[in-house]
N, C-alpha and C positions, 0 to 999 in steps of 0.2 A: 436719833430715833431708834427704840431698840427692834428686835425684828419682830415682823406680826406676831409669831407665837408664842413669844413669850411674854406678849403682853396684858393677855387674863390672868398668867400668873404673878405677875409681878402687881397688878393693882390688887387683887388677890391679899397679896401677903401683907402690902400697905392698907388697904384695907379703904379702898378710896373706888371709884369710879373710873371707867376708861375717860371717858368726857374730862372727868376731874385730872387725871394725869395729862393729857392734851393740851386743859386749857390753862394750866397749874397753879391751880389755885381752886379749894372748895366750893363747892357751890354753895349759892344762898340757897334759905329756906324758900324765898318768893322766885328764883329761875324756874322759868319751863325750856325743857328741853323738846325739838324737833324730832330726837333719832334718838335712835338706841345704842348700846353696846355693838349688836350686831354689825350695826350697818358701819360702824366707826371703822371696827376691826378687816369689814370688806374694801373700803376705801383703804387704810392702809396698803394691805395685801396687794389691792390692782395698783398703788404708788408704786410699790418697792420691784415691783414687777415691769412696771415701766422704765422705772431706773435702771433696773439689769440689760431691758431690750435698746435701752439708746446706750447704754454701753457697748451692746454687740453690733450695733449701728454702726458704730462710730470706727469701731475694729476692721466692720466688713470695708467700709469709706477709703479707710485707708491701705487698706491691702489693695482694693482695686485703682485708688491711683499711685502706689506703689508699682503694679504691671504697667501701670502706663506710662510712670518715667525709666520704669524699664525700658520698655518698646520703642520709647523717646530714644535712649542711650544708645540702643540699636541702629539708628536712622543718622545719629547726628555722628560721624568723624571722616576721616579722610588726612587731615592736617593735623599740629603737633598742638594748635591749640582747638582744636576740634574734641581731637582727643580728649583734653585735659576737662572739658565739661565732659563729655559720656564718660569719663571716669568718677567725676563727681556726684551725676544723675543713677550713675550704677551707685555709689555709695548712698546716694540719698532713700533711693527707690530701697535699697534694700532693710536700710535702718526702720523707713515710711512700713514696709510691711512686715518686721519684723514685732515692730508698735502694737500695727495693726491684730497680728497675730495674739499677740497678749491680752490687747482690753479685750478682744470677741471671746479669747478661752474666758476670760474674767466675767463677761458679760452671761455667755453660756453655762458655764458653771454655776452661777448663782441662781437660774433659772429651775422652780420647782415644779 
């Protein structure tokens, strides 16, 4: 789907209907439509806006339990195989929020 605003231009130049590009394929002479261009173009717009914010969801998700297999790492050693998990939960935790850091700039940035 291309992004909202380039979408009156592009039916524009094909020379077709927003409806008509969504649905792909012309309309008959006998359809009646419910909605309009407008309203198509606003549903878009609140889609791809949602798609950005469960992106940064899913960023924030994991940076926070990222600190918490931190926190984990912290609590768990003493012994040599104790150790060897807080060593792993420190590598996990940090991969988990480094993840996490990415999709929420991804999610945030795309955010207009």
């Amino acid at each position: 789907m291309p992004d909202y605003s380039v979408i009156e231009s592009l039916c524009a130049e094909l020379d077709i209907t927003i409806a008509e590009l969504l649905d792909g394929e012309e309309a008959a002479e006998s359809s009646i439509r419910t909605y309009d261009d407008s309203q198509i173009l606003d549903l878009i717009k609140r889609t791809q806006a949602l798609e950005n914010q469960r992106t940064s969801l899913y960023g924030l998700i994991l940076i926070i339990m990222g600190f918490a297999l931190l926190i984990l790492h912290y609590l768990i050693g003493g012994s040599n195989v104790k150790d060897i998990f807080a060593g792993i939960l420190m590598g996990v935790s940090i991969a988990e929020m480094l993840v996490g850091v990415y999709l929420a700039a991804m999610g945030f940035g795309k955010q207009k």
